[in-house]
C-alpha positions in Angstrom: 50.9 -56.0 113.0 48.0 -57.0 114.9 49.1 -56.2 118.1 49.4 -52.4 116.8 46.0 -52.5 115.2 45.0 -53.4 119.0 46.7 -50.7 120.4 45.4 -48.1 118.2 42.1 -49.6 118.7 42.4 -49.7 122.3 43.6 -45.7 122.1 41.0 -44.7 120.0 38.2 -46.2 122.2 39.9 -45.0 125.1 39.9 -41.2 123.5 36.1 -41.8 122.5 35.6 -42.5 126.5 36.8 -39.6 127.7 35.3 -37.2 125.1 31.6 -39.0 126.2 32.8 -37.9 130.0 34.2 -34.4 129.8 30.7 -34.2 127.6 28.5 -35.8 130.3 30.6 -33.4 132.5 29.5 -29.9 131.2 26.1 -31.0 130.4 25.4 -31.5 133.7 27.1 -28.4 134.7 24.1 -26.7 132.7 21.8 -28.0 134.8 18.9 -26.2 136.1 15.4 -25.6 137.6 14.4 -24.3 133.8 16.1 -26.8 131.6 16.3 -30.3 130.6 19.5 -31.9 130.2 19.2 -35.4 128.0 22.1 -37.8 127.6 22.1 -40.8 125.7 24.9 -42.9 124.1 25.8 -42.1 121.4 23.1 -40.3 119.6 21.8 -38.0 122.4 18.7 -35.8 121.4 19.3 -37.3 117.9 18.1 -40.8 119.7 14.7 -39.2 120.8 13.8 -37.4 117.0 14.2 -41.2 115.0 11.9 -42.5 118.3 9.1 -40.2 117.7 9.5 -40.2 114.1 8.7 -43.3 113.6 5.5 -42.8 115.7 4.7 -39.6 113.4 6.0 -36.6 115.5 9.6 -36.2 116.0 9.2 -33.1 118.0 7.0 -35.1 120.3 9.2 -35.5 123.7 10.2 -31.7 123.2 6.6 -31.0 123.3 6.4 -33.4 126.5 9.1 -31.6 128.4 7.8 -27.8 127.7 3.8 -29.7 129.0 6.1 -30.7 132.4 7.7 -27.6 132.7 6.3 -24.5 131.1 9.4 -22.3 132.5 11.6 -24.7 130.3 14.4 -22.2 128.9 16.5 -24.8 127.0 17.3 -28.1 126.2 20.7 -29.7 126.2 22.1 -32.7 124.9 24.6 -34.1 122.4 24.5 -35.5 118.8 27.8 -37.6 119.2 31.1 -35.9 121.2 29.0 -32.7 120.1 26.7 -30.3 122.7 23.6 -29.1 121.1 21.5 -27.0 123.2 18.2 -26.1 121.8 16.7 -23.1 123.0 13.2 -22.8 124.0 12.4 -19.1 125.4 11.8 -16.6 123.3 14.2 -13.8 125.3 17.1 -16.4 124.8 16.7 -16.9 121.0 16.5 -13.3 120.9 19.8 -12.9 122.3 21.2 -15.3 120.3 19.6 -14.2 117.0 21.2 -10.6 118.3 24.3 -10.8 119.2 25.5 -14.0 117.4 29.2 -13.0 118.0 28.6 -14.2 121.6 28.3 -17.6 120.4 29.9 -20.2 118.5 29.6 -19.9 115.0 28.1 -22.2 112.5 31.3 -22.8 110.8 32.6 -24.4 113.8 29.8 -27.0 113.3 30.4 -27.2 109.8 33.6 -27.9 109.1 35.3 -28.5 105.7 31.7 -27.6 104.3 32.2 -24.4 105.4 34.1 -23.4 102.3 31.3 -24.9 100.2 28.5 -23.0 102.1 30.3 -19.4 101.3 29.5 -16.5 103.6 25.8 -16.0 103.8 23.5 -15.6 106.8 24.5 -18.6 108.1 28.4 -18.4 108.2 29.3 -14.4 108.6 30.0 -12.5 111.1 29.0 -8.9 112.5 28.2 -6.1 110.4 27.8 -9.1 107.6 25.5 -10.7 109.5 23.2 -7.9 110.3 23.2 -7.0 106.8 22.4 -10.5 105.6 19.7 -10.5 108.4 18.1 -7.2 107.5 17.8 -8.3 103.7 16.5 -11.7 104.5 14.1 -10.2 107.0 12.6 -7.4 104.8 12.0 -10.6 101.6 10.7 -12.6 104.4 8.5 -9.8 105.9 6.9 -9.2 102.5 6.4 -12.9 101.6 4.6 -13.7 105.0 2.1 -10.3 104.3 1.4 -11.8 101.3 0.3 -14.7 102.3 -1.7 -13.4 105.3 -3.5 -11.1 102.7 -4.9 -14.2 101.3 -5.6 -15.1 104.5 -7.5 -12.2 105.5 -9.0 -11.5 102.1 -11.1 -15.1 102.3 -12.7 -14.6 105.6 -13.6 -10.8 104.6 -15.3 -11.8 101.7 -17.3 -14.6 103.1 -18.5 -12.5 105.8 -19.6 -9.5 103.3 -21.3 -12.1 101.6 -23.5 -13.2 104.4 -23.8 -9.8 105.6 -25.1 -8.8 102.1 -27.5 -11.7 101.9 -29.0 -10.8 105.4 -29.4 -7.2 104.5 
């Protein structure tokens, strides 16, 4: 019995291995002059975030990286045997929030939650998805322009104030 629970040990690590090469593998093959590719066992990216949380910004070495190189497009790395690329420019994004049936969907990353999560913004697909988007955009449209009224509303009346006092 406990040679088997070796074996399948041994196999299991042995699987793990490979996964963290063939991963190692096509993140470098995304390497170029306007990204930054960052590997760490086993966390990856995940590894940096709890480092700079801890010292108050977890978005701190992101920052660091776009302050070396201002052409950065994206960022790839891993959280376990998984890629994550995290896109910087705002042309990329917009491809991506466009045309999302280029790309691999959410409920690949999901999993068995997927079923849980239903099929909102997040998890639907094409005509779905844009009318999802255009829904959520229009709500989201109005609350931000309500807020920036309030925004602008403060400053206007502080300057008609002074104005009114110097006249």
């Amino acid at each position: 019995m406990g040679k088997v629970v070796l074996v399948f040990t041994l196999l299991l690590f042995i699987n793990l291995i490979q996964k963290y090469i063939r991963l190692r593998l096509y993140l470098n093959s995304l390497k170029s002059s306007d990204s930054v590719i960052y590997f760490s066992f086993p966390l990856g990216i995940l590894k940096q975030f709890i480092e700079n949380s801890r010292k108050g910004d977890p978005q701190a070495w992101m920052k660091e990286q776009i302050k070396k190189n201002p052409n950065l497009r994206y960022v790839a790395s891993h959280f376990g045997t998984s890629a994550r690329i995290m896109l910087i420019d705002p042309d990329l994004i917009k491809e991506f929030l466009t045309n999302q049936h280029r790309y691999v969907k959410a409920e690949k990353l999901f999993g068995p939650f997927s079923a849980v999560l239903g099929k909102g913004l997040l998890l639907s697909h094409h005509d779905v998805w844009k009318r999802h988007r255009k829904i959520i955009s229009d709500v989201l449209a109005m609350i931000s322009l309500k807020h920036r009224c309030q925004q602008f509303t403060k400053p206007v009346s502080k300057s008609s104030s002074v104005n009114s006092k110097l006249l």
